[in-house]
Backbone as numpy.savetxt, mean C-alpha at the origin, in Angstrom:
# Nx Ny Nz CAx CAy CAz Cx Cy Cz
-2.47 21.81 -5.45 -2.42 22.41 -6.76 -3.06 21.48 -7.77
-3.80 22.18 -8.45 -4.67 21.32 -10.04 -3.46 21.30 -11.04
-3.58 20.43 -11.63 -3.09 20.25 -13.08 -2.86 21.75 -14.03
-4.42 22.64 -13.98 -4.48 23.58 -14.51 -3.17 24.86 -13.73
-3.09 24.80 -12.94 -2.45 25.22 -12.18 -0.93 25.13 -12.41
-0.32 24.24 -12.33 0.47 23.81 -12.61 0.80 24.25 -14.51
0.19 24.11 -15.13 0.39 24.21 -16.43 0.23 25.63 -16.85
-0.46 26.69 -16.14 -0.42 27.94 -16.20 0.59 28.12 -15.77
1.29 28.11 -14.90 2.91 28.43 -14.13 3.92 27.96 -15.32
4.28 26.45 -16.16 4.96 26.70 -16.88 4.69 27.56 -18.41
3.56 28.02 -18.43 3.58 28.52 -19.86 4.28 30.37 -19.24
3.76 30.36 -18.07 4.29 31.83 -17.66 5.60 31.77 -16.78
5.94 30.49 -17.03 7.51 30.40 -16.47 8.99 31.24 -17.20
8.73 31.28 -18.64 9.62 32.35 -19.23 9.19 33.62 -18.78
8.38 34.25 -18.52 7.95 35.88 -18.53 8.35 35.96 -17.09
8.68 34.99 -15.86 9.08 35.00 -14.57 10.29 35.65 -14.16
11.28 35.16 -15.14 12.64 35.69 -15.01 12.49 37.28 -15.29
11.74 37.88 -16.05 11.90 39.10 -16.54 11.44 40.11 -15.63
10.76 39.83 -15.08 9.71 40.02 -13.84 10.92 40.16 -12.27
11.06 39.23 -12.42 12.64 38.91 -11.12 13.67 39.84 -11.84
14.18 40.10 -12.80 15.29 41.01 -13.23 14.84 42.51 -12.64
13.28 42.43 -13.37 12.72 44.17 -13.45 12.61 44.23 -11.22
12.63 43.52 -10.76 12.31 43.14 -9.36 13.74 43.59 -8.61
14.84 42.58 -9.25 16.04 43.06 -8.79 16.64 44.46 -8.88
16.24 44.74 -10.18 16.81 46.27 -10.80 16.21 47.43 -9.73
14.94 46.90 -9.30 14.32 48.10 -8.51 14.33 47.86 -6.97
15.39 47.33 -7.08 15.92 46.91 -5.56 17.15 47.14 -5.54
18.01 47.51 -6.70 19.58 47.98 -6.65 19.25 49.55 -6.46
18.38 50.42 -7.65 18.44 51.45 -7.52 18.02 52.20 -6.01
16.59 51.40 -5.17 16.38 51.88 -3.91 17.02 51.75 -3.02
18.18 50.47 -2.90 19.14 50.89 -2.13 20.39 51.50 -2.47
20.66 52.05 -3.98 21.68 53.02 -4.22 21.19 53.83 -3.65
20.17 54.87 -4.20 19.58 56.40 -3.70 19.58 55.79 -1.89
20.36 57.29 -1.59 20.24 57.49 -0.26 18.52 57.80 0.67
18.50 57.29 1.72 17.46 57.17 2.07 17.31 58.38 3.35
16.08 58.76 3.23 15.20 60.23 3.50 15.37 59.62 5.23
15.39 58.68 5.51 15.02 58.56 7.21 14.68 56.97 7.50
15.26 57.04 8.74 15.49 55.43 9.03 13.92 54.98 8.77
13.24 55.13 9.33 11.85 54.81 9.21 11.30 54.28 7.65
11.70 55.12 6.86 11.23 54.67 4.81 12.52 53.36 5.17
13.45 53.35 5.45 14.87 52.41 4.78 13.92 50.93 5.94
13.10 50.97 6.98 12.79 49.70 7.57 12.26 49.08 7.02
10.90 49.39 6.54 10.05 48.71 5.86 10.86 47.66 4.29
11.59 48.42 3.44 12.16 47.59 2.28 13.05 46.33 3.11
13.53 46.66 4.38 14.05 45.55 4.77 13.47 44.09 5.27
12.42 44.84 5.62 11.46 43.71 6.72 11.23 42.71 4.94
10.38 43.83 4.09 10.11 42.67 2.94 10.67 41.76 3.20
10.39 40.30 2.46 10.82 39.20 2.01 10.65 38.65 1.12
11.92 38.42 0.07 11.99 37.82 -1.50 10.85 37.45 -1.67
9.39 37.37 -2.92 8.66 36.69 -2.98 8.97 35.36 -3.27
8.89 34.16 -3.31 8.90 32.90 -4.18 8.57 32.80 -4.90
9.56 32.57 -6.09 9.53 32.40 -7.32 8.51 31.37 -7.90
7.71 31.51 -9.26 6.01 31.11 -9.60 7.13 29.87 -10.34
6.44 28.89 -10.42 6.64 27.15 -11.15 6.90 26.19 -10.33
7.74 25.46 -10.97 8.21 24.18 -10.59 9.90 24.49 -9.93
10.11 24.21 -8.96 11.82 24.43 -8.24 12.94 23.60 -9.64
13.64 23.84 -9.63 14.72 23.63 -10.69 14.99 22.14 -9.88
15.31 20.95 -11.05 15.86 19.83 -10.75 14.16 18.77 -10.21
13.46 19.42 -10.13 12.01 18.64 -9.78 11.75 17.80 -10.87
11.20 16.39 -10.64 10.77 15.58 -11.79 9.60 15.73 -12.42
8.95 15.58 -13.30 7.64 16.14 -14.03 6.54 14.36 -12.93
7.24 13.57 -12.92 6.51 12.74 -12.31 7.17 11.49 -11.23
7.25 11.19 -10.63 7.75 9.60 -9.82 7.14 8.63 -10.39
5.69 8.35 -10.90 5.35 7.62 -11.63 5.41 6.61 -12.58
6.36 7.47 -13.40 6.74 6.87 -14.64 8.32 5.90 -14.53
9.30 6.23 -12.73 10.16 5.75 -12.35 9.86 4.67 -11.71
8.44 4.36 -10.95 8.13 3.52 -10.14 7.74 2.05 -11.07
8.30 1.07 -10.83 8.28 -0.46 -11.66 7.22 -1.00 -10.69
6.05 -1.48 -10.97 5.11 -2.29 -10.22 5.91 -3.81 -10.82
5.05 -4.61 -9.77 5.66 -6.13 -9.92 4.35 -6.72 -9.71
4.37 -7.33 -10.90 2.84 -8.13 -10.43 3.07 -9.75 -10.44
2.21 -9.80 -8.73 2.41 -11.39 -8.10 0.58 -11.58 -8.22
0.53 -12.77 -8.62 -0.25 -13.38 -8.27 -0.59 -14.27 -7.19
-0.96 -14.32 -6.27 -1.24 -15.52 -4.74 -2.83 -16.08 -5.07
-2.35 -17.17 -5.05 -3.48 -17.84 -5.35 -3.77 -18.89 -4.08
-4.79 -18.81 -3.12 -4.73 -19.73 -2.22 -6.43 -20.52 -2.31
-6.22 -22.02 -1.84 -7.05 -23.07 -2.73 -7.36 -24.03 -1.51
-8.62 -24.03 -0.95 -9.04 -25.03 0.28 -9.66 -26.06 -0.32
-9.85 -27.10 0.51 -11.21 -28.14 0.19 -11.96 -28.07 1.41
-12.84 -28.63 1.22 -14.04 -28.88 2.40 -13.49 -29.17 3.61
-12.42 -30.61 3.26 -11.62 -31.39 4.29 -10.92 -30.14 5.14
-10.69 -29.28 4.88 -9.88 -28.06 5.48 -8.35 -28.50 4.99
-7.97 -28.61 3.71 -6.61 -28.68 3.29 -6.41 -27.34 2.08
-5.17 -26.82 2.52 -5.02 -25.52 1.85 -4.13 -25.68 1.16
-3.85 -25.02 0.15 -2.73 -24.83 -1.09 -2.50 -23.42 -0.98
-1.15 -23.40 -1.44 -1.16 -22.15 -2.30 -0.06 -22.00 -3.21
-0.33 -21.06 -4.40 0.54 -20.88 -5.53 1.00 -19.62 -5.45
2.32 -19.60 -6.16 2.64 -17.77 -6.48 3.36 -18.02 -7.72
2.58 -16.88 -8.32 3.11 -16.07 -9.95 3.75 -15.14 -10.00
4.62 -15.08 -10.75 5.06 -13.10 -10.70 5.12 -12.98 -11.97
4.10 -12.43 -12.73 3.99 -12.20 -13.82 3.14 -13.20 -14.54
4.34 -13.97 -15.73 3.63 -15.52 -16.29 4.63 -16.86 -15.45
5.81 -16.61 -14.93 6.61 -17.40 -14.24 6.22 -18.37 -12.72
5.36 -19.11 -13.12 5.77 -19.72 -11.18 6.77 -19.67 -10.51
6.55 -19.20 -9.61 7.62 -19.13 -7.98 6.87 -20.57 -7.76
5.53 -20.81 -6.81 6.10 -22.15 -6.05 4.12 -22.38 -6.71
4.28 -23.65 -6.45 2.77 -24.23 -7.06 2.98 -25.57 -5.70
1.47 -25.61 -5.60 1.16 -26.62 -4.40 1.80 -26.61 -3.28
1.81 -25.17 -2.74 2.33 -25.34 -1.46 1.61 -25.82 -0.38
1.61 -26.60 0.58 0.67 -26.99 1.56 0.90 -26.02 2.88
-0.37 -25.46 3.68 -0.62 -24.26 4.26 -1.53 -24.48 5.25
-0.92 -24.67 6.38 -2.46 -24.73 7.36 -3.52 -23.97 7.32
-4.43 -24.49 7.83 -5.85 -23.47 8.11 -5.95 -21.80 8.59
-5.00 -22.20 9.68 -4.58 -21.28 11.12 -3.82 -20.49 10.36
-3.16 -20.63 9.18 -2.34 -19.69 8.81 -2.72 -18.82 7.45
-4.24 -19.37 7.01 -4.93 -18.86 6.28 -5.55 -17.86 6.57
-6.35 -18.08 8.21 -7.36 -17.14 8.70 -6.60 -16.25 9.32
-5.52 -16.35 9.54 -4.42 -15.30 10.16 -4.35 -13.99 8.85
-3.99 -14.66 7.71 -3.44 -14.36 6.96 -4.93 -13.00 6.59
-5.99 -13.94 6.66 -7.10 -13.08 5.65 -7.43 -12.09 6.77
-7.12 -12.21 8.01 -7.90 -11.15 9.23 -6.93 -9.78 8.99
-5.21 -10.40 8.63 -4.80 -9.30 8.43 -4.86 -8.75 6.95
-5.04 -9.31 5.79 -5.63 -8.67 4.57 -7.16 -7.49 4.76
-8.05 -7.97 5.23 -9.24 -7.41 5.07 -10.10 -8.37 5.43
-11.25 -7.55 6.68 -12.20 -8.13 7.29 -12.93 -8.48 5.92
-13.17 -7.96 4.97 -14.10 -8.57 3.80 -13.89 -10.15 3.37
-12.26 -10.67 3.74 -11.79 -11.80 3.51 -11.68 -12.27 4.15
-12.00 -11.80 5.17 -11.89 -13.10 6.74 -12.63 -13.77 7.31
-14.29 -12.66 6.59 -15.42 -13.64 6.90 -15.70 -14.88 6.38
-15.49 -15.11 5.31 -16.29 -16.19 4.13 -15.00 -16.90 4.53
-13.53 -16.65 4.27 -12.78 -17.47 4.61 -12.53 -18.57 6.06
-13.16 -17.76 7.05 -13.39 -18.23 8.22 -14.71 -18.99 8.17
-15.73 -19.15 7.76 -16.91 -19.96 7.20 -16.38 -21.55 6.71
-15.45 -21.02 5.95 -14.93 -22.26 5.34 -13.97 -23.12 6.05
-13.60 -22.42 6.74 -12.52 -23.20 8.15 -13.20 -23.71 8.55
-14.56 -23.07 9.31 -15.36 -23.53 10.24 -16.28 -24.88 9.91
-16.78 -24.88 8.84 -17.34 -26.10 8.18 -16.37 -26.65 8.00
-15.19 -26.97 7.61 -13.99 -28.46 7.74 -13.45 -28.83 8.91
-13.68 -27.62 9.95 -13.37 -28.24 11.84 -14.73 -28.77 11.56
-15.44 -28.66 11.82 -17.11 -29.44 12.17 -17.10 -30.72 11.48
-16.96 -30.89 10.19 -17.00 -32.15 9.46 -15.80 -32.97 9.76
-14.45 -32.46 10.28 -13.77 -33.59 11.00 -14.09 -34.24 12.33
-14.63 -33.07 13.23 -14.97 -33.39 14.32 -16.43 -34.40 14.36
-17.01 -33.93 13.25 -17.51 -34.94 13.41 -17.38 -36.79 12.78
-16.11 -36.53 12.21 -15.42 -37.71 11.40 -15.21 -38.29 13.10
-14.40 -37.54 13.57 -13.61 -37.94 14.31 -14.74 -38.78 15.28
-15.84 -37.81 15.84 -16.74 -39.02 16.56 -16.56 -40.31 15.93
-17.30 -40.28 14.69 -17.37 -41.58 13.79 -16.47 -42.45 13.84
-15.68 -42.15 13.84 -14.00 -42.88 14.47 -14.12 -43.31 15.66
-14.02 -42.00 16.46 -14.26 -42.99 18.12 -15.28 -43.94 18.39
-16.63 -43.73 17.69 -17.31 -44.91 18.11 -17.25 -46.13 17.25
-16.38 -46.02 16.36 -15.95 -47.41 15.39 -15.23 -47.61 16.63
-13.99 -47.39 17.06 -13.17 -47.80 17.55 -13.40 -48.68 19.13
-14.60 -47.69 19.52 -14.78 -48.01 20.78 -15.70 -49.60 20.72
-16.61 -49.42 19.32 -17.39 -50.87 19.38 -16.22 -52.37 19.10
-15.04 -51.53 18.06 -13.78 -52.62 17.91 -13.52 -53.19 19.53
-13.11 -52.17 19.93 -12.40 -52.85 21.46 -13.69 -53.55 22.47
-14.93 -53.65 22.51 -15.83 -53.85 23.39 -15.73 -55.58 22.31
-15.77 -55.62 20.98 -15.34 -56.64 20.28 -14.33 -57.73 20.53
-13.18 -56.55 20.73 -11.74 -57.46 20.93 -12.32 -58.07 22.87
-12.86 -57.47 23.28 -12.81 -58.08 25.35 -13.35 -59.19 24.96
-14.54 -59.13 23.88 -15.41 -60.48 24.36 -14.78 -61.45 23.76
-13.68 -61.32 22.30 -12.84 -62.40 22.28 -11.81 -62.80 23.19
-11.74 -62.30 23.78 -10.31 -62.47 24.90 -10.85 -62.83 26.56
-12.32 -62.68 26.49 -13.00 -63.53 27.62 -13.50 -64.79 27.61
């Protein structure tokens, strides 16, 4: 149903009842007067009440105007290093600021939000695994020239 629709039904919602009275009245008198033969008396029976034209009695004009939205803000915040934050607002109030958040629970998070957010967010995972891993070489071969260091003092 359109709007228009709807708004034609209540402007012709008073003239409905009058309509249902003149409806009833000519449904008392045809079954007062005795009837000519079973056959005329079937048909008025089979009918069925039409349904009444508007809105059902006790219906709300909207749910809309009952429904309270809540507005949160989530704010989630990486660095290169692959370290995640995140904040929540509800409204102008902080709930929690600087929460610390793994990676794994970011890209979880954005695959189930929307593939639109899971790509670029997963980009950015992916470049802070690579740049540790490659820290991490850098590390192992510091470490490994330390100890080839420490033998020849200890020989």
């Amino acid at each position: 149903m359109t709007v228009d629709v709807l708004t034609h039904d209540e402007e012709t919602a008073a003239e409905a009842p009058a309509v249902a009275v003149a409806t009833d009245e000519a449904a008392v008198t045809e079954s007062a007067s005795p009837a000519s033969s079973e056959g005329d008396a079937a048909p008025a029976e089979e009918e069925a009440p039409k349904p009444k034209r508007g809105r059902p009695k006790g219906a709300t004009a909207s749910t809309a105007k009952k429904t309270r939205t809540v507005e949160l803000t989530l704010t989630v915040t990486g660095t290169a290093d692959g370290e995640w934050q995140a904040e929540l607002k509800n409204g102008s109030k902080w709930v929690a600021k600087g929460l610390e958040i793994p990676a794994a629970a970011v890209s979880r998070a954005a695959k189930e939000l929307h593939a639109d957010l899971s790509g670029p967010i997963d980009e950015v995972i992916n470049q802070a695994r690579e740049a540790q891993a490659a820290k991490v070489a850098a590390l192992e071969a510091e470490l490994e020239k330390a100890k080839q260091a420490l033998a020849e003092l200890d020989a």
